[in-house]
MARPA-692744 format. One record per residue (C-alpha): x, y, z. Coordinates in steps of 0.05 Angstrom, whole numbers, plus 5000, padded with zeros to 4 digits. Layout:
XYZ ...
//
This chain:
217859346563 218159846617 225959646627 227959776560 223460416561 228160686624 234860366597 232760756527 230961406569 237561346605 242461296543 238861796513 239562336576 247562216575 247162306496 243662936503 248863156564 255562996520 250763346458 249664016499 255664046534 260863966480 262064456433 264264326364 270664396329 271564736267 274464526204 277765056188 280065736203 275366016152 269865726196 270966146257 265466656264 266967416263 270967686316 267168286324 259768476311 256469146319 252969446380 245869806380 248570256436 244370936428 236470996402 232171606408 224871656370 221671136335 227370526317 225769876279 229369246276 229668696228 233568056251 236967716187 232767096159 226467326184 221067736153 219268086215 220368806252 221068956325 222869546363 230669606364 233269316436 239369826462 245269336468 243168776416 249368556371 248168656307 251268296238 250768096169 243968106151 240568466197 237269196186 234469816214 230070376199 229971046231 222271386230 221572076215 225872476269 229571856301 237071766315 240771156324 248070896337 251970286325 259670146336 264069656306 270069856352 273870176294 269270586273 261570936301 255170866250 249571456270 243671406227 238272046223 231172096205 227771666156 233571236145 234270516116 239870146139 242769466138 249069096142 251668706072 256668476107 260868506173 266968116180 273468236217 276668546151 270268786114 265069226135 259469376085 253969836099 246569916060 243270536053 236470526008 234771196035 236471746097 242271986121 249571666150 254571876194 260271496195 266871646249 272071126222 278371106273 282170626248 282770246187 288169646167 291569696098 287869086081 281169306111 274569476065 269369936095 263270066041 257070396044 252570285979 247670745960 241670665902 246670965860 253670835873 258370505919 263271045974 269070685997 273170936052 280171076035 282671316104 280871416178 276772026185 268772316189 264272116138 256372296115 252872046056 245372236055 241271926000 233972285974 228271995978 227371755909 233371355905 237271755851 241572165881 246772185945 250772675970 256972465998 260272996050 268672826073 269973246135 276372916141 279872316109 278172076035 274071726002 271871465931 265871425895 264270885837 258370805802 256270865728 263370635696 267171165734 270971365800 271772005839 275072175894 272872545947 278472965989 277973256062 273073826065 269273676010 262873505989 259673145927 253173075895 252572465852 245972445810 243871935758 244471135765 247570815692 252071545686 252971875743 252572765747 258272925791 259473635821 264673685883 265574365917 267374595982 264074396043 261075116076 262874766143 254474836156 251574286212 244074176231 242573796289 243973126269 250473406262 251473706328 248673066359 253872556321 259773126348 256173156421 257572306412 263872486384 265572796447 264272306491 268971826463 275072296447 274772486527 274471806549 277771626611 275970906599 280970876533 286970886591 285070286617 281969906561 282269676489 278670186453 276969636409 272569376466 266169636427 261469996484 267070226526 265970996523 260170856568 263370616621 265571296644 258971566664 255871036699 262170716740 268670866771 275770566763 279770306826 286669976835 286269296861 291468946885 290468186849 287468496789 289869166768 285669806749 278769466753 271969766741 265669796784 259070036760 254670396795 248470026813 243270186860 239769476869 241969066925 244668406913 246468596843 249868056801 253868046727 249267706681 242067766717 238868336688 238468256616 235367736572 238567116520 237767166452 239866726390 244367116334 247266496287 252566396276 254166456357 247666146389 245366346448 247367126464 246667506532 243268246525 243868736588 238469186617 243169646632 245570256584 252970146595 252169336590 255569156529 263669106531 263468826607 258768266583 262468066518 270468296533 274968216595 272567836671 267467986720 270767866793 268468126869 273668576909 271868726970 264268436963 262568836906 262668666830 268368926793 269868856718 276968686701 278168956626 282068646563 288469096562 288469786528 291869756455 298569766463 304070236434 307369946367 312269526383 316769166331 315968426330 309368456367 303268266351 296668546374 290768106382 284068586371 279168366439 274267836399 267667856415 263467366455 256567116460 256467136534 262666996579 259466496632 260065746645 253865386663 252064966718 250564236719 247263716763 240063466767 236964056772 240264506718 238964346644 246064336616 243563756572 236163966539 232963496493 233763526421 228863456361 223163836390 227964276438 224463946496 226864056570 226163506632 221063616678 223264036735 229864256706 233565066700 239065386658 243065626710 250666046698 255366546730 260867056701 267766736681 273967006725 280167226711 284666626678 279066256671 278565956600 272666056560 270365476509 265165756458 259565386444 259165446369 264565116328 270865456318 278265306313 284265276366 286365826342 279466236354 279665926425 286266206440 285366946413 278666926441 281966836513 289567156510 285267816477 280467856542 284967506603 291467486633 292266686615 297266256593 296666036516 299065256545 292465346589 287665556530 290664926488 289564476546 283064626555 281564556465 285063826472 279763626540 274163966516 273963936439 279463466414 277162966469 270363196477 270863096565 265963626570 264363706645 269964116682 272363696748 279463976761 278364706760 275665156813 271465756789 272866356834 266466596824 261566006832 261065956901 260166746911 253366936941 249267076882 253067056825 249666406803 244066656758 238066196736 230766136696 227065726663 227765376611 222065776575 225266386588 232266266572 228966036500 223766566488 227767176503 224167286570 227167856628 232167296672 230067736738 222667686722 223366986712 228566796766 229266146794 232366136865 238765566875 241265286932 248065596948 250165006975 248264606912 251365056864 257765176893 259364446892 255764306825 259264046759 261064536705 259964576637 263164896584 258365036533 250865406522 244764876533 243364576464 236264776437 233964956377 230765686384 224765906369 223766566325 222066966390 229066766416 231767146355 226567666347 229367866415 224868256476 223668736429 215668886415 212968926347 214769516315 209470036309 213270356249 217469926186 221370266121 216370446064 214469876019 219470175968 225470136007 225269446020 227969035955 231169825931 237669585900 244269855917 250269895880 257469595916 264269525893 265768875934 260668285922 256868175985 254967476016 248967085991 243667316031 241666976102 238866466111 230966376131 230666276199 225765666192 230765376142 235965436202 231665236254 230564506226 238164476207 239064686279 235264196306 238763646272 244463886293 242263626362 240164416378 247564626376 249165246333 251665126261 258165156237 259365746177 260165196130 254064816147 250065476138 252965546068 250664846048 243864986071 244665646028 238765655968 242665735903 237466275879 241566725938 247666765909 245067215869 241667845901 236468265862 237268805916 245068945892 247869065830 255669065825 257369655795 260969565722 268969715715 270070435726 275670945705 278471575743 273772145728 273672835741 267973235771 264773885756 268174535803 274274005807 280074575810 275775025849 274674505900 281874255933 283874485993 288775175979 286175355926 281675885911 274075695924 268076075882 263975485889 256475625919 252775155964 253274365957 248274215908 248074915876 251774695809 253675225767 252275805822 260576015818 259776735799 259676945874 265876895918 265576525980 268976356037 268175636063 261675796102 258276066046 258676746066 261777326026 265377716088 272977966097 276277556139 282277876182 289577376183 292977356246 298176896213 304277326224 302677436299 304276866352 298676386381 298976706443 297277396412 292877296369 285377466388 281276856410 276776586370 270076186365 272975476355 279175726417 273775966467 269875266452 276174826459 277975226529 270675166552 269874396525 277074246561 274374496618 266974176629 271773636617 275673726676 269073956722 265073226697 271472816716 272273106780 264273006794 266172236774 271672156815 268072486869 261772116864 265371396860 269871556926 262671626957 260471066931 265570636951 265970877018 257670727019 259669946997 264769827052 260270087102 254669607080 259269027067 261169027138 254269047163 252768447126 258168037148 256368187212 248867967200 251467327161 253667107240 246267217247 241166657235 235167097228 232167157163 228067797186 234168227206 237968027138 231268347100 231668987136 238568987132 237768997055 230969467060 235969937085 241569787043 236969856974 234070567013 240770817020 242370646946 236570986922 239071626960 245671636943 243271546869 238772096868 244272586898 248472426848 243072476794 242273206824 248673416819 250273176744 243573516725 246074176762 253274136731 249474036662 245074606671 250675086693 255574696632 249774976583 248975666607 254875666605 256375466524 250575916515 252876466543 260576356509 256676376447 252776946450 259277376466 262677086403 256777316358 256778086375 264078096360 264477766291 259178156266 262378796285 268078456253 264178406183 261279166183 264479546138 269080036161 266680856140 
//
């Protein structure tokens, strides 16, 4: 009895290895998840978050992905911001939020109540962005800067274009919304339409989606990587870009722990339909964990980018960076759990989940099902690496299903500490990896099989509710089955999570395909009570309409003053007499408010970049010094020298980073005083300007 027991226990270990480490292939193209998702990169004040299928609300994690299905709510005062790549979502105060859907041609936005700012940079001829409102559906026409704000009751949104265009449909009829305009659309089976003039007034909100704004037109980052990389504008403030010889312009971040490693600090969560999904600690950690290669030059971690978008070229395609889960390979052996039991999502007894970052050329096989062609974008759009490599690897690993990697050496497995590993509990409970660290043997790891794919287990909920606490604040009661009315049908809504937990754990604890989630689909969601497609409409015309487009003569009043026309006004609002320099050449012509801002903008520009560049030469000079010294301790056998070697090391870390925290708060201070001062001299002179002359 016992020999059948052990034979039983042994055929079932190397089914649950070849279960775990191969990953599935997809039937079709259609199957292939999203290429991109959206990043929760920005949160200030009180931010829930709602992970699709589940019924539950946490506090929003900075640096989660975020898709179709999930949602968000802004308390009273809070600011938030997600980016797609093409395009930057800020939500205010008291704002309901969630995505309909988000797919690599359709993004489709839910707003039950709040305010929306939305920065769209680029958008294909074939490419629907929607945001759907209580009482009407905006599409977005053309790249440009976008706010809807919706009341509070639900009946009427206000729809603001400060460039682009836009359309409004709702209640059997279409408007369009030109460039400096905005529009107040009451009503929900007829809509009231007025469009006037937008005053060109901002509140804060305002000001801070423009500060944001800012940060991402100025960019050096965008020279040296895709822009569609989402989370790349952060890169500038907390890191530095070097030429390498082997690898190009590569970036280092600035991090004051010693010993730090790519993929260590941060925590795994489970977003269907990728599985398993690495979160960062740190506030720049998104496009270096999910785009390009992690490699060490000179003993330090660098971050070796997908390539910048390139200029148009005739006969060439470009391949948008696609987004993935985590871009590591995981080790095997005895001690690591590549293979974890199925059914109950059960681990051997003394096993880890061990990984370490992918390098350049090195082929990454997804663990969720996808297609050849998914396999290859997802590569060629984040490496330098041959497309005959990439289908190589598909045949071995998929087509063949030889799931352990033998022939390839990893350039960055046997580097001191870049092997990361927990436990088991932690990897599937969405526990902090450095609180929960299991130390490997160097030796071990270095020489240790490889697999391809994410351990198999089914998650539990906290592995998608994420490290989040439970939120403290969730939308009104109201707000959360408020319909919305779209233009484009949404997808049946997600699936409940226990519904794909069982599916996933019959699945052997692999991730579902997007066609097994459909069949598991409840009829009853194909149709959603919380949207109603809105009815055919016809070209309409607003109230104010000729007194609205831009060159024409404006008498309107103040967006949502209807009717108020009898005054003229300029596009502030103001009745003044405003002097034309038209006739005179730039360079004569007085300066103004907006010139003396774009001089003083351009340069703080210049003064931050040169504080970057500075601060980064320092930096590296600091690593070189203290990779030395450790090379020349590694000669050394003694454990207690190598501690105060890196006692020393973390001290002067903690130094440098607090002079350089100094000097960006002094060069902000001065920056401010600065603006301040610019616009205090402005004000005297336009309202001497407006007196009228005796």
């Amino acid at each position: 009895m016992r020999k059948h027991v052990l034979q039983l226990a042994s055929l079932l270990s190397v089914a649950l290895a070849l279960a775990l480490f191969a990953p599935q292939r997809a039937a079709a193209d259609e199957d292939d998840p999203p290429s991109r998702v959206a990043r929760l990169g920005f949160t200030r004040g009180a931010v829930s978050f709602n992970p699709a299928g589940t019924d539950d609300w946490v506090t929003a994690v900075v640096n989660r992905p975020v898709t179709t299905g999930d949602k968000l709510w802004n308390d009273d005062g809070a600011v938030s911001e997600l980016s797609i790549g093409s395009a930057v979502i800020r939500l205010g105060g008291k704002t309901g939020f969630s995505f309909l859907n988000l797919t690599d041609s359709i993004t489709q936005l839910r707003v039950t109540e709040g305010t929306l700012n939305v920065r769209v940079r680029n958008l294909d001829t074939d490419e629907v962005f929607e945001v759907d409102t209580p009482n009407l559906a905006f599409s977005v026409l053309r790249p440009g800067n976008y706010k809807i704000s919706v009341n509070e009751a639900g009946d009427t949104t206000v729809v603001l274009v400060r460039d682009g265009q836009g359309e409004v449909t709702g209640g059997g009829a279409a408007y369009t919304v030109h460039p400096g305009e905005v529009g107040t659309f009451a009503g929900a089976d007829e809509l009231s339409a007025d469009v006037e003039s937008w005053d060109e007034s901002e509140n804060d909100f305002d000001d801070w989606c423009a500060d944001r704004d800012r940060r991402i037109d100025h960019s050096i980052s965008s020279r040296y990587v895709s822009t569609d990389a989402i989370g790349y504008e952060d890169l500038d403030e907390y890191g530095g870009w070097r030429p390498t010889p082997d690898y190009g312009t590569v970036w280092f971040p600035h991090v004051a722990i010693v010993g730090w490693a790519p993929y260590h600090y941060g925590h795994w969560v489970y977003i269907a339909p990728w599985g398993y999904t690495w979160v960062d600690d740190a506030p720049w950690g998104f496009a270096p964990f999910h785009y390009g290669r992690w490699v060490t030059v000179g003993g330090v971690w660098g971050w070796v980018p997908c390539a910048p978008r390139p200029v148009a070229v005739v006969g060439v395609a470009y391949v948008r960076p696609v987004y993935a889960p985590a871009l590591v390979a995981w080790v095997g052996g005895p001690h690591f759990a590549v293979g974890i039991g199925i059914g109950g999502g059960g681990f051997a007894a003394g096993v880890s989940v061990g990984w370490f970052p992918l390098g350049p050329r090195e082929v990454y096989v997804p663990s969720y099902p996808v297609s050849r062609a998914y396999v290859t974008n997802v590569n060629i759009s984040n490496t330098v690496v041959d497309r005959t490599v990439v289908n190589n690897y598909y045949n071995t690993t998929v087509i063949n299903k030889n799931v352990t990697v033998t022939n390839v050496r990893y350039v960055n497995q046997g580097v001191p500490g870049a092997v990361s590993a927990t436990t088991p509990q932690a990897f599937t409970s969405a526990q902090p990896v450095a609180r929960n660290s299991v130390t490997v043997n160097a030796r071990e790891v270095a020489s240790a099989p490889v697999g391809v794919s994410a351990p198999a287990a089914a998650p539990t909920k906290q592995a998608v509710l994420g490290a989040g606490a439970p939120a403290t604040v969730r939308p009104p009661a109201a707000l959360a089955n408020r319909a919305v009315v779209a233009k484009t049908a949404p997808p049946p809504a997600p699936v409940a999570f226990a519904k794909q937990q069982q599916a996933i754990q019959a699945n052997g604890g692999r991730p579902l395909a997007m066609s097994q989630m459909r069949q598991i689909q409840p009829e009853t969601a194909q149709a959603r009570p919380n949207v109603r497609i809105a009815p055919p409409s016809k070209p309409a015309t607003p109230q104010n309409v000729n007194a609205n487009r831009p060159g024409m003569p404006n008498n309107a009043g103040q967006p949502g003053q209807a009717g108020k026309t009898n005054a003229p006004a300029t596009a502030s609002g103001q009745n003044v007499s405003q002097k034309s320099y038209s006739d005179r050449p730039p360079s004569s012509r007085p300066a103004t408010g907006s010139n003396i801002n774009a001089q003083l903008d351009q340069k703080h520009q210049q003064e931050t970049q040169q504080l970057r560049e500075q601060q980064d030469q320092e930096r590296q000079k600091l690593e070189q010094q203290q990779q030395q010294e450790r090379q020349k301790a590694q000669q050394s056998a003694d454990e207690a020298k190598q501690q105060q070697l890196n006692q020393k090391h973390q001290q002067q870390l903690d130094q440098l980073e607090q002079k350089h925290t100094q000097q960006e708060q002094q060069l902000q201070q001065k920056q401010q005083q600065e603006r301040q001062k610019a616009k205090t001299a402005s004000k005297p002179a336009k309202e001497k300007d407006d007196k009228p002359h005796k």
